[in-house]
N, C-alpha and C positions, 0 to 999 in steps of 0.2 A: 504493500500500500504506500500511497505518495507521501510526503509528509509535507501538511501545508503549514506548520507553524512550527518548527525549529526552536526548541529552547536553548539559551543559549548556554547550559550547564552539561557539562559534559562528563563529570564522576563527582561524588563526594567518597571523600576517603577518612575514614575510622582510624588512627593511629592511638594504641597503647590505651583505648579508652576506659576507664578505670571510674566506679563511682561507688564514695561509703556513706554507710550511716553509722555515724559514732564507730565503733568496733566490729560495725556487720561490712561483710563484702557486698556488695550488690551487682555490683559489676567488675571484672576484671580482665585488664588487658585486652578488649575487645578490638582486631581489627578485622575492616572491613572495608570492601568495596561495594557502592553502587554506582550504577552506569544510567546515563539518558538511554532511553530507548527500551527497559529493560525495568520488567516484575519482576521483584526481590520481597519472597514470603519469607516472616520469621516465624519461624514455631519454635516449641519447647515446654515442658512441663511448668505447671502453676509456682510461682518465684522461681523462674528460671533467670528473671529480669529484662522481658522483652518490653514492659513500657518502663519501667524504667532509661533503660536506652532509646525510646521514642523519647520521654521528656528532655534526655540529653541533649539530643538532638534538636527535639524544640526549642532550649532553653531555657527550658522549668526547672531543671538536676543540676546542679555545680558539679564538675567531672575534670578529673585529671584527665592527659593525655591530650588531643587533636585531632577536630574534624574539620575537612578542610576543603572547599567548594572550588572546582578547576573548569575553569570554561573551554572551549575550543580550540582558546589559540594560547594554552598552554599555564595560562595570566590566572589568578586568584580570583573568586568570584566574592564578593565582602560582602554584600546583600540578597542574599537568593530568596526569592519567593516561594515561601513555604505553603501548601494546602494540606488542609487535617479535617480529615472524618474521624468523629468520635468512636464507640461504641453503642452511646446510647447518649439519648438527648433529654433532660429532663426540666418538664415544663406540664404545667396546669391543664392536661386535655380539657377542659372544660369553658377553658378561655376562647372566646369566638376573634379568633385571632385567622387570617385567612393567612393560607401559603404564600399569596402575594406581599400582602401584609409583614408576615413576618420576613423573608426576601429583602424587601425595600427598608426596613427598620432596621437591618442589621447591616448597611450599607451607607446608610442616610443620618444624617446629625438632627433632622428635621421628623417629628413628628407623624407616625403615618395619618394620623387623622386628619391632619391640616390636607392630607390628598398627595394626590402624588398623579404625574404625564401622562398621557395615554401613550408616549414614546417610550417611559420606561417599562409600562405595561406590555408591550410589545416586545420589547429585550428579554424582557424575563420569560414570557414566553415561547422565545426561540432557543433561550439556555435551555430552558427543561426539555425542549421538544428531542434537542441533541439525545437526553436522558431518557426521552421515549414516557416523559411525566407531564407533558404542558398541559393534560388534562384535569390537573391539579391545583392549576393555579389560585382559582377561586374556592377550593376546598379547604375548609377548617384545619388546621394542622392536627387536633386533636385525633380528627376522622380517617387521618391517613395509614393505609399499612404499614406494619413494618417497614415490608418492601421501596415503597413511594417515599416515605421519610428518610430511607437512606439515600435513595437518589436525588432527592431534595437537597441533605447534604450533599450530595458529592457534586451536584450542577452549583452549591456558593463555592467549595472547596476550591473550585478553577476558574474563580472570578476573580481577580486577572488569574490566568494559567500559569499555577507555578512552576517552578523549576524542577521541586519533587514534590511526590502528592503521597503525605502518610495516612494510612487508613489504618484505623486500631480497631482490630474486630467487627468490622464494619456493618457486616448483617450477622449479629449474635440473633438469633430469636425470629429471622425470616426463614419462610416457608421456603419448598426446595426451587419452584419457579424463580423465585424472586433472587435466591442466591444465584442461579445459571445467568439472571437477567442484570443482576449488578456486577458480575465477574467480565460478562462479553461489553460491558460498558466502559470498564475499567481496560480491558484489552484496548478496546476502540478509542481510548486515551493515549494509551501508549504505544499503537502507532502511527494516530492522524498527528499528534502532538511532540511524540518522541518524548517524552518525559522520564523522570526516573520515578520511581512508587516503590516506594516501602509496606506492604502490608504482613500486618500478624492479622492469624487466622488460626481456627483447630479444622476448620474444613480440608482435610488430607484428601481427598478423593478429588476437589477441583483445585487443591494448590497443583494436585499431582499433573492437572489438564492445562491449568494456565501458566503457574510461572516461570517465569526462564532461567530463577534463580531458586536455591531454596537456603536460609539458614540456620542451622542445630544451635539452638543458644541452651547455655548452662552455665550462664555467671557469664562464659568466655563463649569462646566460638567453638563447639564441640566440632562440628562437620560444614564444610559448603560447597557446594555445586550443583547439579542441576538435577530434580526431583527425584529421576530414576535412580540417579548416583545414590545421593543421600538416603533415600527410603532402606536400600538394602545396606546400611551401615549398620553396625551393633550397637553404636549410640543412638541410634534414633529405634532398634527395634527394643531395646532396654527400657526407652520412653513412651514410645507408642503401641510394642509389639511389631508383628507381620502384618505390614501392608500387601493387599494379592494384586494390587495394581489397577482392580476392577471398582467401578463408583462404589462408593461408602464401603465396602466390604477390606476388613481386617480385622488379625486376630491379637487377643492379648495373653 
């Protein structure tokens, strides 16, 4: 596929990345590469410290070590444009708060009640339509599925397109449509856009389909490289058991 919009990051690289609490390890010595163009799943057992190392990265975790953004033509990148899809969003279903509504408020220094363009109403609904959600717009946030709500976030996550887009657990708790229809979304990211993506996930059966990267975290970097590799490693079958390589099915 062509790629119409070029980001201009080209790897972030992980040096020595280290992070504590008081006397606990959290993270240790992690390194790592991500690439533009290129899904990078973390998995790993519960406190392995895979958000931990998102917040690193975000810069929410003070962390020894170096992470360090390289653009194209070889140059430092000081500013990079970060996108982040939560896990889970938590807000008042009950609030009659419209998808637009909410959209435009989190963008806007201005009130949505005061109104808002019929131009920006229009944007937003070309963003989402990318997401295959513009049907959404006018629907209560409250009212939306799982499914829709995550792609809600992830149509603000790339307003402006960032440079890498982290997704932490992005559809816990969607049905299996909805996971095939945000993972072929997330593809269709990363190659109209060329982007880098970070996503943790326990969904082993479509990391095993989508990513082109996979990495074993356990404080450190147990294992990395690309699904099939990783799956049959003894660190990952010690974590997760036998993957047979077929959707959802493996054993522990």
């Amino acid at each position: 596929m062509s790629i119409h919009n070029s980001c201009g990051l080209c790897r972030v690289e992980l040096e020595q990345v280290s992070v504590k609490s008081g006397t606990d390890i959290l993270l240790d010595n992690v390194n790592l590469e991500l690439h533009c163009g290129q899904l990078t799943a973390l998995i790993g057992r519960n406190g392995a410290g895979k958000t931990t190392l998102l917040k690193a990265i975000l810069g929410e975790k003070k962390y020894s070590g170096k992470i360090y953004y390289e653009k194209h033509d070889g140059k430092e990148m000081k500013r990079p444009t970060i996108g982040y899809v939560p896990q889970q969003l938590l807000f008042d279903k009950n609030m009659p708060l419209s998808v637009a509504d909410f959209m435009i408020s989190a963008k806007s220094k201005i009130p949505v009640w005061i109104g808002y363009q019929k131009t920006e109403r229009q944007k937003l609904k070309k963003r989402l339509s990318e997401m295959d959600c513009d049907h959404v717009l006018d629907k209560k946030l409250g009212m939306l599925s799982g499914g829709e709500l995550q792609r809600v976030l992830l149509t603000m996550a790339i307003d402006p397109m960032p440079d890498l887009l982290i997704l932490d657990e992005p559809v816990s708790g969607v049905d299996a449509t909805g996971l095939d229809l945000f993972y072929k979304k997330v593809t269709f990211l990363r190659n109209t856009y060329h982007i880098a993506i970070l996503l943790v996930s326990h969904d082993l059966a479509l990391i095993h389909r989508y990513a082109d990267k996979v990495v074993l975290l356990d404080k450190t970097v147990a294992e990395q490289g690309d699904a099939k590799d990783v799956f049959a490693t003894k660190a990952f079958q010690q974590t997760f058991g036998y993957f047979s390589g077929e959707d959802t099915k493996w054993t522990l």
